[in-house]
C-alpha positions as a printed Julia matrix, in Angstrom:
88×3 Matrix{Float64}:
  7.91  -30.26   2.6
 11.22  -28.12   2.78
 10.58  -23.92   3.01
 13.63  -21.89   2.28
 14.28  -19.8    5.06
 13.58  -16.52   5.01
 15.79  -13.52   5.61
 15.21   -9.8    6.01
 17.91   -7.4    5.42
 19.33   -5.44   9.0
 18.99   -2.39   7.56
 15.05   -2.76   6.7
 12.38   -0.13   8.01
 11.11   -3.09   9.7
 13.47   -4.52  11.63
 15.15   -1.18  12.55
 11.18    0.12  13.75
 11.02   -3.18  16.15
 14.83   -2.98  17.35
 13.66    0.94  18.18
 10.59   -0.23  20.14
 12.35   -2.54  22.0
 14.92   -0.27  23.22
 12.58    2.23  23.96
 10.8    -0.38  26.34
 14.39   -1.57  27.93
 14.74   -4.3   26.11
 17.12   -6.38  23.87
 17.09   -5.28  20.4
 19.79   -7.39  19.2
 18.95   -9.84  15.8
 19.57  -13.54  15.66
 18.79  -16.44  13.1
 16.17  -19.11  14.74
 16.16  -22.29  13.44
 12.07  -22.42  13.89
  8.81  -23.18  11.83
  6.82  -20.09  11.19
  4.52  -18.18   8.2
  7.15  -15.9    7.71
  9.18  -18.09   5.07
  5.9   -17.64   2.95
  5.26  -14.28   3.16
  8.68  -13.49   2.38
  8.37  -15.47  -1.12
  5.71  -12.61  -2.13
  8.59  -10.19  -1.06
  6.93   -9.2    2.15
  9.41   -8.04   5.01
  9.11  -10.08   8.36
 10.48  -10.81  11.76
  9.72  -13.47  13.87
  8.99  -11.9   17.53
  6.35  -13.1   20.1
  5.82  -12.95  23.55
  7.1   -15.59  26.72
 10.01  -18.18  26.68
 10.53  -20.1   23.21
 13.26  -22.69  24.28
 11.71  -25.09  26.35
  8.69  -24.01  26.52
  6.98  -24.57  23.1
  4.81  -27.76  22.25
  5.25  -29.28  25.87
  2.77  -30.22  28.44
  3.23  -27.13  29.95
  3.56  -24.18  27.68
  2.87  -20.74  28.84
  2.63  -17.64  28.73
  2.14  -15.05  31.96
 -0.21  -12.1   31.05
  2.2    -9.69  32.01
  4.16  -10.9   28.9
  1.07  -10.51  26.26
  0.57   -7.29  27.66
  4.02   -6.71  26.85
  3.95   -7.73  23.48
  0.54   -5.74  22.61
  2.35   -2.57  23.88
  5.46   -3.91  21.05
  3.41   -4.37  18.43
  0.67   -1.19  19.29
  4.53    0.66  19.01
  5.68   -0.82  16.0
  2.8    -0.35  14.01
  2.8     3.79  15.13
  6.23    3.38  14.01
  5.73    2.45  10.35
């Protein structure tokens, strides 16, 4: 079953919120396309803005044997989102 991908505009309050976050915790904030399976194709067909962000390593490390992620980086990422969402 193809799913368009989805695309959200730069310049959205979204996207700029999340890039602000993660500069303010020292990290990258640049934007790149993923070639990737996710929700966010179908949330974005009922015009809802999304980004595709998540904690640990994605390349090479998702649906292997071995996937992980440490607990320093969900920690991480609940401190991202906690930021975001004050944010918006």
């Amino acid at each position: 079953d193809y799913k368009q991908p989805f695309q959200t505009k730069l310049d959205s309050a979204l996207v700029r919120s999340c890039q602000a976050e993660l500069e303010d915790q020292g990290r990258d904030a640049s934007v790149r396309a993923l070639s990737s399976t996710n929700e966010a194709n179908v949330f974005s067909r009922f015009g809802i803005e999304c980004v595709a962000i998540g904690p640990g390593q994605s390349v090479g490390n998702s649906h292997a044997p071995n996937e992980h992620v440490r607990i320093s980086q969900l920690y991480d990422a609940v401190r991202f989102y906690k930021g975001v969402l004050e944010r918006m």
